[in-house]
N, C-alpha and C positions, 0 to 999 in steps of 0.2 A: 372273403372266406365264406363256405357254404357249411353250412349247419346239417347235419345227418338226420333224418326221421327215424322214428321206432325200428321201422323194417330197416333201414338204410337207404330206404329214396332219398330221391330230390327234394328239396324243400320246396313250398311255393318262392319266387323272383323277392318280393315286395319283405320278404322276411325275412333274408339273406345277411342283409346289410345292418348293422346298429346303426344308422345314420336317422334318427329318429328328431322329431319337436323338442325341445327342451322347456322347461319352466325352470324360471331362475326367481329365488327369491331371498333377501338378503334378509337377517335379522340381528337387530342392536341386543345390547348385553340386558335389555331389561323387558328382552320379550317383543319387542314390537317393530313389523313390517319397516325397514328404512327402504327397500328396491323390492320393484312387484314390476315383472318384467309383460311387455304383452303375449309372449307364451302362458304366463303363468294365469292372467287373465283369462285367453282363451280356455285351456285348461281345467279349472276350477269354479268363471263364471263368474268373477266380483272384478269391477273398474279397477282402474289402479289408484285413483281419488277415498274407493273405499275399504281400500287395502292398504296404503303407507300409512305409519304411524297407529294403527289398530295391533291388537293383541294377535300374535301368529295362532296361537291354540284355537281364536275364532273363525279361521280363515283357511289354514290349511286341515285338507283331509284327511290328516294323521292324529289319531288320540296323543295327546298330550306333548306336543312341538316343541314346547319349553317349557317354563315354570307351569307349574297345573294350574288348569283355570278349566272354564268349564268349555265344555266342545258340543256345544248342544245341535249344531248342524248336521254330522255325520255320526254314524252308528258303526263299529267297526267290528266285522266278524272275520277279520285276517287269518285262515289256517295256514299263509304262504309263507313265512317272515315275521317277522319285529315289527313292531311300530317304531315310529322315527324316536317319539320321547322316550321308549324303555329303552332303546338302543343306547341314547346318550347318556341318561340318567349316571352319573359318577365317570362317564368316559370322555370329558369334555375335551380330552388331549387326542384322540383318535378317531380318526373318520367312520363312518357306519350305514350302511345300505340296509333294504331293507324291500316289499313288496305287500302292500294293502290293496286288499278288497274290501271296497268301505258299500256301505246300505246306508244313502241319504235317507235324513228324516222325511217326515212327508212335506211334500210340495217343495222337496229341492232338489229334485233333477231326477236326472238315472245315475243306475249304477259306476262307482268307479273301479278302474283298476290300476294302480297307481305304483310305478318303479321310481326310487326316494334314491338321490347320494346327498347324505348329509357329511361339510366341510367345518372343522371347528376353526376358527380363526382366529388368528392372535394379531397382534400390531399398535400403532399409536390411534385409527381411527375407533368409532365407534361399532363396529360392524363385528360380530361375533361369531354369526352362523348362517354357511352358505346353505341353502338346500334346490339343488337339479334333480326336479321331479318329469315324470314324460306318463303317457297313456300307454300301457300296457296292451291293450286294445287293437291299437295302430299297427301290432308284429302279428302278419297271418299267420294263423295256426299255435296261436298260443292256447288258449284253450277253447271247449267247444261252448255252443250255450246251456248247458244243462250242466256245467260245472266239472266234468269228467277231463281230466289232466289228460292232453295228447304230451308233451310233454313237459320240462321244469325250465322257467327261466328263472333266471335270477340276478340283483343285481352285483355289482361285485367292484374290486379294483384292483390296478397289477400294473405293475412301475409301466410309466410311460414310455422308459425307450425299446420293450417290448413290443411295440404295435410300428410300422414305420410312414404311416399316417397317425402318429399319434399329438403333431403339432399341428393338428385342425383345431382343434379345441383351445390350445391354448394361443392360437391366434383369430379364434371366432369368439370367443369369451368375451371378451371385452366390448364387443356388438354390442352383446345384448342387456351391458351394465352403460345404458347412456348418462344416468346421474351420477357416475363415479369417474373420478379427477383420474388422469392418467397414471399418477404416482399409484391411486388406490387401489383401480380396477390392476396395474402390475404386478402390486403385493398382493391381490388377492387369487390372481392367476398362479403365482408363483407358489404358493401354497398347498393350492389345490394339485400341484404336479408333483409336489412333492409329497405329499400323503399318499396320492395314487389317483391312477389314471381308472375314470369309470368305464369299465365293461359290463356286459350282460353275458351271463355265463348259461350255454345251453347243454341242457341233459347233464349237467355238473362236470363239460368235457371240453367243451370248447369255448374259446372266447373270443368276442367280438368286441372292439374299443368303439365307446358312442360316440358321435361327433354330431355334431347340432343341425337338424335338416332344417335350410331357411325356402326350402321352396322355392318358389318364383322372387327376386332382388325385390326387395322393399318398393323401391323408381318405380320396378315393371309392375308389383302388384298392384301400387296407388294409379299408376297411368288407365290398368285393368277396369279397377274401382270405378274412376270415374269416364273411359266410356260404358260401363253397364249403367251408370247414371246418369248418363247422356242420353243412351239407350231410351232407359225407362223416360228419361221425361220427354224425348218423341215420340213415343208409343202414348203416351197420356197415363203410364204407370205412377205410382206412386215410388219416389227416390226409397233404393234399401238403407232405413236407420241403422244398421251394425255397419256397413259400409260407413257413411258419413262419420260416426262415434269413430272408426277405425281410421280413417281419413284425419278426423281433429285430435285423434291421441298420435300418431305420425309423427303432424308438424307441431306440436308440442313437443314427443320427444325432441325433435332433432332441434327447434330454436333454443330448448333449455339446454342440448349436449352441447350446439355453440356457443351459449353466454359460459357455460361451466368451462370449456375447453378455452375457451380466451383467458378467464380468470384464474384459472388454474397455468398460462403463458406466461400472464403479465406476474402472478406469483412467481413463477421460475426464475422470471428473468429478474425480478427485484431483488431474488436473494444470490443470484449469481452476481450481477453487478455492482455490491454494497462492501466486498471484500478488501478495498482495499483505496486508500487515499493518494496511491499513484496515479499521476493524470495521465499516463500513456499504458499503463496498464488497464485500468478504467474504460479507458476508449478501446481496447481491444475487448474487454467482457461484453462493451457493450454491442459492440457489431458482431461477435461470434455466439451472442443470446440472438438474435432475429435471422440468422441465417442457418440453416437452411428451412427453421419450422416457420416463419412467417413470410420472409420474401427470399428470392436468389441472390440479389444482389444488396450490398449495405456500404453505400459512400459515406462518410462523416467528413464536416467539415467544419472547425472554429475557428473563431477571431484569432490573428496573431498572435493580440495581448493575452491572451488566455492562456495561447500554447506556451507564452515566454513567462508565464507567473507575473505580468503586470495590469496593471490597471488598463480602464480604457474609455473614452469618452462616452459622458450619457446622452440620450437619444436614440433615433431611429436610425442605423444601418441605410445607409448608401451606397451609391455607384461605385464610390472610390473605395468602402470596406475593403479591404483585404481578407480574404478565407485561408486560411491552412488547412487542404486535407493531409487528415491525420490517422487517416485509416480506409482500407476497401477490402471487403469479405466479400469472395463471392462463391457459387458452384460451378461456375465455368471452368474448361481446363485451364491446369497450371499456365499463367505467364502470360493471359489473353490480356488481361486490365494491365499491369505492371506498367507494359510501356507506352502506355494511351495516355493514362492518367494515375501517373506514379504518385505516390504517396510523397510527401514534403515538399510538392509543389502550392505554391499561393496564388492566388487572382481576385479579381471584382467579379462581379456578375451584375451584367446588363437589365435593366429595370422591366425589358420584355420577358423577362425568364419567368417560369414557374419559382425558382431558388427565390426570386430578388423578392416575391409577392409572398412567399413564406416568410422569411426573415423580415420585410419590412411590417405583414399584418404579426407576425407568432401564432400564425393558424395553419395547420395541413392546410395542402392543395394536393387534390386527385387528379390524374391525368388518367384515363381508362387505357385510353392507348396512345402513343406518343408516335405521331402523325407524321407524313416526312417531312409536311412544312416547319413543324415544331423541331422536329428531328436536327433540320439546316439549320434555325434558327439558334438550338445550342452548341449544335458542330461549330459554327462560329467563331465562338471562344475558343478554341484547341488550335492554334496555330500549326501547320504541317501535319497535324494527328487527325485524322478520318475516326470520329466518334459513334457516326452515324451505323456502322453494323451493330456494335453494340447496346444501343437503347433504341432504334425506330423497331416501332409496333410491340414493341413491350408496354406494360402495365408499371403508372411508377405514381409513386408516393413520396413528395417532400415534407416532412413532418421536421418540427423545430426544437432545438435543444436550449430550453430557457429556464432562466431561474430568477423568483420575485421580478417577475416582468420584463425580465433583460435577457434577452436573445443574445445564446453565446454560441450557438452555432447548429447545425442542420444538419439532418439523414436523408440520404436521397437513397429510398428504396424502390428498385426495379425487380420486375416476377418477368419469366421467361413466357413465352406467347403460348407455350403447352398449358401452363397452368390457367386457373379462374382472375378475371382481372378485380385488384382492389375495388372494394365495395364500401358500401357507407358505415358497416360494420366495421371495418379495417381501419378507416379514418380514425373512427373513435379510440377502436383500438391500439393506432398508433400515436395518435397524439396523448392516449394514457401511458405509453411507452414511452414516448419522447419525455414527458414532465415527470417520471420515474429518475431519465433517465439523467436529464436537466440538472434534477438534483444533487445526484453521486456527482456528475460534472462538476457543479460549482462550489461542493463539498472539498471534492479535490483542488479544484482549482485556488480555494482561499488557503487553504491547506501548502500549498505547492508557493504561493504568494507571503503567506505570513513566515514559512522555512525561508525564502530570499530575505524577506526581511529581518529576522532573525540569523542568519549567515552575514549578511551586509554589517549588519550592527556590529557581530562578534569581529569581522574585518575590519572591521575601522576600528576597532579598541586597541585591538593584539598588535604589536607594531612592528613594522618593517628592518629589523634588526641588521647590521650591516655585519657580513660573513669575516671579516676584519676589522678587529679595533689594535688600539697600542698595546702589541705584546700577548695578544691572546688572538684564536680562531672561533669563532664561536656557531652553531647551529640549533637548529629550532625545529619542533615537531608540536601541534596543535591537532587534536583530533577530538573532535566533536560527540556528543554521547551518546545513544543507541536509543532515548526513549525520545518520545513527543516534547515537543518544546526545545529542542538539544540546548538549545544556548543558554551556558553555564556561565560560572563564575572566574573560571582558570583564568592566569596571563603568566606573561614570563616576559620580561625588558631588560635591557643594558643601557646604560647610562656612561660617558663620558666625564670623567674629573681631572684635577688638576693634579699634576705629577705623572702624567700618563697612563693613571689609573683608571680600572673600567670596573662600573659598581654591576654586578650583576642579580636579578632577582626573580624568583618564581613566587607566586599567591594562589591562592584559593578562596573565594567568599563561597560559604557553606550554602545553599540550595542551587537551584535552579529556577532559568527564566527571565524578563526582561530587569526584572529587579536586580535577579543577583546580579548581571550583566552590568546594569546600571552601575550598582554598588563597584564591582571592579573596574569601572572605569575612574570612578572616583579617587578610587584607593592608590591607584594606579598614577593617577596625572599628581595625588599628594606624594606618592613616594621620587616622581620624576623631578620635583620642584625638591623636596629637602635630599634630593641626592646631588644636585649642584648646587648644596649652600655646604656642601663636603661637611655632613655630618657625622660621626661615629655612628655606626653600625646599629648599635644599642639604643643610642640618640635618636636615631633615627624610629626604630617601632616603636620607642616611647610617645613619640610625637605621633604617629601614626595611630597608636592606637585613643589617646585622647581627641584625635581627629574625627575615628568614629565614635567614641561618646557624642561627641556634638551636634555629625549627622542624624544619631536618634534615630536608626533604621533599623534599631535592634540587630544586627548583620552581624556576625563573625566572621573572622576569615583567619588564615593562617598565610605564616608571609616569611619567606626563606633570605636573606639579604647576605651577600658578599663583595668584599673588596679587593680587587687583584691588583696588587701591586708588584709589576712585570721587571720594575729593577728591585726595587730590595726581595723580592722573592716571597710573598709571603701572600697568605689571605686573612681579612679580618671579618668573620661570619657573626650573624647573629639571629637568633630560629624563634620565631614566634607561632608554638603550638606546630608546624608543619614536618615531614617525616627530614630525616635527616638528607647530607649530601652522597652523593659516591664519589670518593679520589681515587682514582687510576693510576698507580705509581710506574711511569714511563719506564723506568732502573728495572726493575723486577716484571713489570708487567703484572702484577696484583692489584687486586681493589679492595679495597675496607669501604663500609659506612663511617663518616666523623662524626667521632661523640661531642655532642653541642649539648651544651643548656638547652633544656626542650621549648620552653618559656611557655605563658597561656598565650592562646588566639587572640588575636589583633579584635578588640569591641570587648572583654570583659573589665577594663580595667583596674586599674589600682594595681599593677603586678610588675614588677620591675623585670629588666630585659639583661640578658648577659653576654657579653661576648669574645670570642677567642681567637687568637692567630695559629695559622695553621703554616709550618715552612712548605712549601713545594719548587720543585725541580722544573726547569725546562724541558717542556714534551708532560708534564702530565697535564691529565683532562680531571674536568670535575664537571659531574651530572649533577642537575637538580630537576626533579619534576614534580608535580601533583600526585595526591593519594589515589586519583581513578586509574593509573595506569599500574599499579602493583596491589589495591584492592579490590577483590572478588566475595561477593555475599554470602557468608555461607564458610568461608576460607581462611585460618588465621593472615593476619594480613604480615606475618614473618615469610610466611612462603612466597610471597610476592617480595620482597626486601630484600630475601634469599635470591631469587630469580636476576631481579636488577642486580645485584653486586656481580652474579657471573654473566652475566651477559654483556655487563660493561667491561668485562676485559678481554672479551673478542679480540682479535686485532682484527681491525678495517681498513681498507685502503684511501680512506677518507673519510671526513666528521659527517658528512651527509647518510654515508657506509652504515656508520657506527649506531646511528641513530637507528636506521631503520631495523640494523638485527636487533636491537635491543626493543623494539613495537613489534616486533613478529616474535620476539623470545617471550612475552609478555602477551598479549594477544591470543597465543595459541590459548592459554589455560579457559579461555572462555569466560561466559559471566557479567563481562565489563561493560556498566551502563552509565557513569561517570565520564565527563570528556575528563582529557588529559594536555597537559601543558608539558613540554619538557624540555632545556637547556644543557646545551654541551658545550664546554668551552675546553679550548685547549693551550696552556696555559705556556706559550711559547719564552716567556721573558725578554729582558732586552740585553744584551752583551752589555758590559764599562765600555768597549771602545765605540759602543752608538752612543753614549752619552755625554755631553760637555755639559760643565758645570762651572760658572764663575760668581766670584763674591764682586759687588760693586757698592760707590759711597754716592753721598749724597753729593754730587758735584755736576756740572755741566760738564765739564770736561771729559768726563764716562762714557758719553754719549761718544764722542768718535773710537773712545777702545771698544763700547761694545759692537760695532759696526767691526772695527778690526779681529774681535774675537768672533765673530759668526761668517766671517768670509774667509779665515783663515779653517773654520772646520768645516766647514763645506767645500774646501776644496780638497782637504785629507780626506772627506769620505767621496769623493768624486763627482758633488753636486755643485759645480759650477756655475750653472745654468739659476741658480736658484739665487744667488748672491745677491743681483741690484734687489732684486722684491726682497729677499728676507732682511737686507740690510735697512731697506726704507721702511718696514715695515716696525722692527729692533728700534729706528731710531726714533720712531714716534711713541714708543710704549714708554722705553726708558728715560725721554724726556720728560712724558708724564708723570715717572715717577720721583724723577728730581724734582719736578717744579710742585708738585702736589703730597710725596712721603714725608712725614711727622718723625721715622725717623733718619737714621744713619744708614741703615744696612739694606742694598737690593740684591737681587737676585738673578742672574739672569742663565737660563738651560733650555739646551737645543737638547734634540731626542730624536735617532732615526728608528723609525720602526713602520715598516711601508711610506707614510710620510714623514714629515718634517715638523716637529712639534716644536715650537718657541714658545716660552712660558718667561714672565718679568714678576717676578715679586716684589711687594714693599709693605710697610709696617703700616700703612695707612686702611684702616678695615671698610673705609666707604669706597663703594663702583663705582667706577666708571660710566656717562649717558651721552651716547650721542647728542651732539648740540648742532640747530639751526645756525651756523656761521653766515652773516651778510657777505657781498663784494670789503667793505671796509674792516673785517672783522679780523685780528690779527692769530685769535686762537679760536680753536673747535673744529679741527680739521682734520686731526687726529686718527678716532676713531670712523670716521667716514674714510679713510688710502686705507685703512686696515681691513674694512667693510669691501672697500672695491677691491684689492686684490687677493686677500686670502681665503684658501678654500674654505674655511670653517674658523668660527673665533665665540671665545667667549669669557664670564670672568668670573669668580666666586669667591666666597670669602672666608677667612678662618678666623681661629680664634688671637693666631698673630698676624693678622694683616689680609690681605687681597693677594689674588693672583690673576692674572689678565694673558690668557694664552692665545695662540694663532698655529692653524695648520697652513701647510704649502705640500700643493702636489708635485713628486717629483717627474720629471719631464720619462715619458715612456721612450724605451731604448730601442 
């Protein structure tokens, strides 16, 4: 843009342009110089050593720069403008330009003339107020010597997307702020563009947007510098001092803008990489922080054990180690690396490598350039895969990923041959990277280790329920809890007793963690032992809960217990503190909650237990589960109770079905950080004609009718096949009950319900024990043919006698 003169000539060339020197100087909120840039230096005449951290009002040419202090250097007779400090004075929210003609005191220089943008600034750093000052001076034909106005300049501002070079400035700014961390010198740019773009406004008509003239590139100016300093000292001149000072202020800047711009990296990257205690998402922060601002390319590689969350032997890393890479980030186009060196492949590395010499010291190794011999030598390892276009004559870095001394695994970083090869700075700064990054690694990594072993644990408590018992279907749902630690206290078991009944039962121990865990394993193997000495319901938390007084674990828990009995039709429940059941009435297809005696939680007690029979039908189901899956924080917990009752009368086309709309009907509401246990049984019953029932006496003689009575209904029900085994097996139980019942009356009933249940009662209340029988031994043989051929056997006792039962599988058709 050209600027008009009085007459409407031409301008002179050099005054055309606002592309003028800039001084940049930063100032903190209590007055004093933080950035003193070497425009501003030049400019004004004071070092930058005795400009930071001094009072601005001493320093800059402007009466009263900030808080008033005294300005004893300059004299200002400004007719042109404001001075900087009356401009801000109460406008600390809006930017303010301005034009000084100052009169140095004596003996500090010549005259200035000085065009001012002051930027107010706001943010989390220290930095308050930007001021771009430039020499008025520098624009021919601004004024004459005798002070006679040719004509007005002035400085001014006017939104940047006004100018269409107006993104010089705000991608040249940042030049000349070298002590300012990338985050700062962006919010400080970003500021400044948005308050307004600095122009110089000529004749009050036109305007011109400034952009910062750097002259000759800093490289060519310093190259310049020192041949004229070459010069002079073959000539026998004496070297120029402002040269040299200008020379060591340079490489001061730029070593201090590299240590500032590494630490300002390695800050990046620590708080990018610390988000989160997944080890495969971890390992992706961590290669997607060094690519593409530190190298082009970022291999990672860990020990297997690491990847799989388990342990791994101590020592130094070997030939035979196994690596898993687990990650490669690179700039290359899409799909170059994938098939070379795809990710989830494992291998050794050879003790000639750079890798093997990393992992075995825990020290970077620098490769400047990766040679073709070195090249062949790691091509090597790639079977069929030519590795060599991609790393020869690249620049590469293996830095190690360790934590308290133990190398868990390695970065192999490669830069493309355009760019500057890793330097000794680099090292440092990667191996400051790698021990950042070491750490999130084995953070996660014990994290990902101690959840397997908290999952293992929960797995071996919870137990393997079989989807068929006598007379009932049953399924299971266990879902873990949302916070840290998940492993809770839930369980949920079935139990086998005598009469074909299946004792069914869900708990809860109240916290969280290995403890509570522990505790419900406890509680858990007591209820599994007093549920086959076929205790009443009631009986049974009674004893449970004086079981934990005596653990002394302080623990509570709540504990749901029922009994199905699949021929008389009936359930005999009893509720210690836990929320009620759901019955699904198959007839109707409705569901109620059962009202039960609530009873206190299992560990307070002294509180007696009550308990009730409930009739049901074949084909209904009944739910029991834990409070985390219908409690929500915040939520009365009826609305969840509410929830559960409709959603358990779904129809499903199977109890696996059932289960899961009623965890998605429940789930959706959100909130749930409690795991959850939950049982479903469907409570099929047994028909009269699967059941045979006979009264028998104390006589030997019984022994051959019972033989006659279980061959003759196994073949009414069409189990044939099953007759010599159930018959040998009838004739060893009921012998033992003749030769060993006190009294008169035995028992003896077959049960088909998928298998073949035989149960021998007698009035006699002591078990039965396997006995060591010799060659000469004429009894204790017994229970060892029952042992060998019956699928499943066992015995318990009541309060009239024993019962001694045996399954047989029936033969698949």
């Amino acid at each position: 843009m050209e600027r008009g003169t009085p007459d409407g000539g031409p301008a002179a060339r050099d005054a055309v342009s606002g592309r003028i020197p800039l001084a940049v100087v930063v100032i903190d909120g209590a007055g004093l110089v933080s950035h003193w840039s070497v425009g501003a230096r030049r400019l004004f005449g004071y070092a930058k050593e005795d400009a930071v951290g001094h009072p601005a009002g001493d320093l800059l040419p402007v009466s009263g720069a900030l808080p008033p202090g005294a300005d004893e250097h300059y004299a200002v007779y400004d007719d042109l403008g404001p001075d900087l400090g009356s401009s801000l004075d109460g406008h600390t929210s809006y930017p303010a330009a301005g034009r000084a003609r100052l009169t140095p005191s004596a003996g500090r220089g010549e005259r200035l003339d000085v065009l001012w943008w002051a930027y107010p600034l706001v943010g989390p750093g220290p930095e308050r107020l930007l001021v771009l000052a430039a020499d008025a001076a520098r624009l021919a034909g601004a004024d004459d010597h005798d002070g006679a106005r040719v004509e007005r300049i002035a400085p001014g501002f006017a939104l940047h997307t006004d100018f269409p070079g107006a993104d010089d400035l705000a991608r040249r700014l940042p030049e000349i702020l070298p002590s300012m961390s990338v985050a700062e010198s962006a919010r400080i740019v970003s500021q400044v563009l948005e308050l307004g773009y600095p122009v110089l406004e000529f004749s009050q008509h036109d305007r011109v947007p400034v952009t910062p003239d750097w002259g000759v590139p800093r490289r060519a100016e310093r190259q310049a510098r020192r041949r004229r300093a070459a010069e002079a000292a073959a000539a026998g001149r004496a070297p120029d001092a402002e040269a040299a000072a200008e020379d060591a202020e340079d490489a001061e800047d730029l070593e201090y803008a590299a240590v500032r711009e590494r630490l300002e990296f390695l800050n990046e990257v620590s708080a990018r990489i610390g988000s989160s205690l997944d080890l495969s998402r971890t390992i992706q922060e961590v290669s997607k922080a060094v690519v593409p601002r530190f190298t082009d390319v970022a291999g990672t590689y860990l020990r297997e054990q690491v990847v799989a969350g388990e342990g791994f032997p101590e020592g130094v890393p070997d030939e035979t180690t196994l690596w898993h890479r687990v990650a490669v980030e690179h700039t290359d186009e899409p799909g170059r690396w994938d098939d070379v060196v795809p990710v989830g492949e494992s291998m050794p590395f050879p003790a000639h490598t750079p890798f093997f010499q990393c992992m075995t010291s825990g020290e970077p190794v620098l490769v400047p350039r990766i040679t073709e011999e070195m090249g062949n030598a790691i091509a090597s390892q790639f079977e069929k895969r030519d590795i060599r276009p991609l790393i020869n004559h690249r620049s590469m870095l293996v830095v190690p990923l360790k934590a308290r001394n133990v190398v868990l695994g390695f970065m192999i970083l490669l830069r493309h041959r355009e760019r500057p090869v890793f330097n000794d700075m680099d090292r440092v700064t990667g191996a400051e990277l790698a021990a950042r990054a070491g750490l999130v690694l084995d953070n996660a990594r014990m994290y990902t280790y101690q959840e397997s072993v908290a999952d293992t644990l929960q797995d071996s408590m919870l137990p393997h329920i079989e989807s068929q018992m006598s007379g009932c279907d049953i399924a299971t749902r266990y879902l873990p809890g949302t916070l840290l630690g998940r492993v809770g206290g839930d369980w949920f078991d079935s139990v086998k007793l005598p009469g074909a009944r299946t004792a069914l039962v869900v708990g809860d121990v109240m916290g969280h963690g290995l403890n509570s865990a522990a505790m419900m394993g406890q509680l858990r193997t007591a209820v599994q032992t007093m549920a086959a000495l076929d205790l009443p319901p009631a009986q049974l938390l009674r004893n449970l809960d004086d079981l934990a007084q005596r653990l002394g674990e302080h623990y509570l828990a709540t504990c749901l217990y029922a009994v199905y009995d699949p021929i008389a039709g009936d359930l005999h429940l009893a509720n210690a503190g836990h929320i009620p059941p759901v019955l699904v009435r198959a007839r109707s297809g409705r569901s109620e909650l059962l009202d039960l005696p609530t009873g206190a939680p299992i560990g307070v007690g002294g509180v007696p237990f009550e308990s009730v029979r409930v009739r049901v039908a074949p084909g209904d189901r009944l739910l029991m589960c834990t409070d985390g899956l219908v409690e929500v924080r915040g939520e009365d917990i009826g609305v969840g109770l509410a929830t559960l009752v409709e959603s358990a009368a779904h129809p499903a086309a199977s109890m696996d079905a059932a289960c899961d709309t009623i965890i998605r009907a429940l789930n959706t509401r959100g909130g749930r950080k409690d795991d959850v246990a939950l049982l479903m049984a469907r409570l099929n019953g047994v028909a009269s004609d699967d059941v045979g029932h006979w009264r028998l006496v104390s006589d030997p003689s019984e022994v051959g009718r019972a033989r006659e009575l279980v061959r003759r209904q196994l073949r009414d029900w069409g189990l044939g096949a099953l007759e010599d085994t159930a018959c040998l097996l009838v004739s060893e139980l009921v012998t033992n009950a003749v030769r060993h019942a006190r009294g008169s009356r035995i028992g003896l009933r077959l049960v088909r319900s998928g298998r073949v249940l035989c149960e021998v009662e007698d009035q006699d209340p002591s078990l039965p024990t396997l006995l060591s029988a010799g060659p000469g031994d004429e009894f204790g043989r017994g229970l060892r043919v029952v042992t060998r051929f019956a699928k499943e056997w066992g015995t318990s006792s009541g309060s009239s006698g024993k019962t001694v039962w045996f399954e047989l599988e029936p033969p698949r058709r």
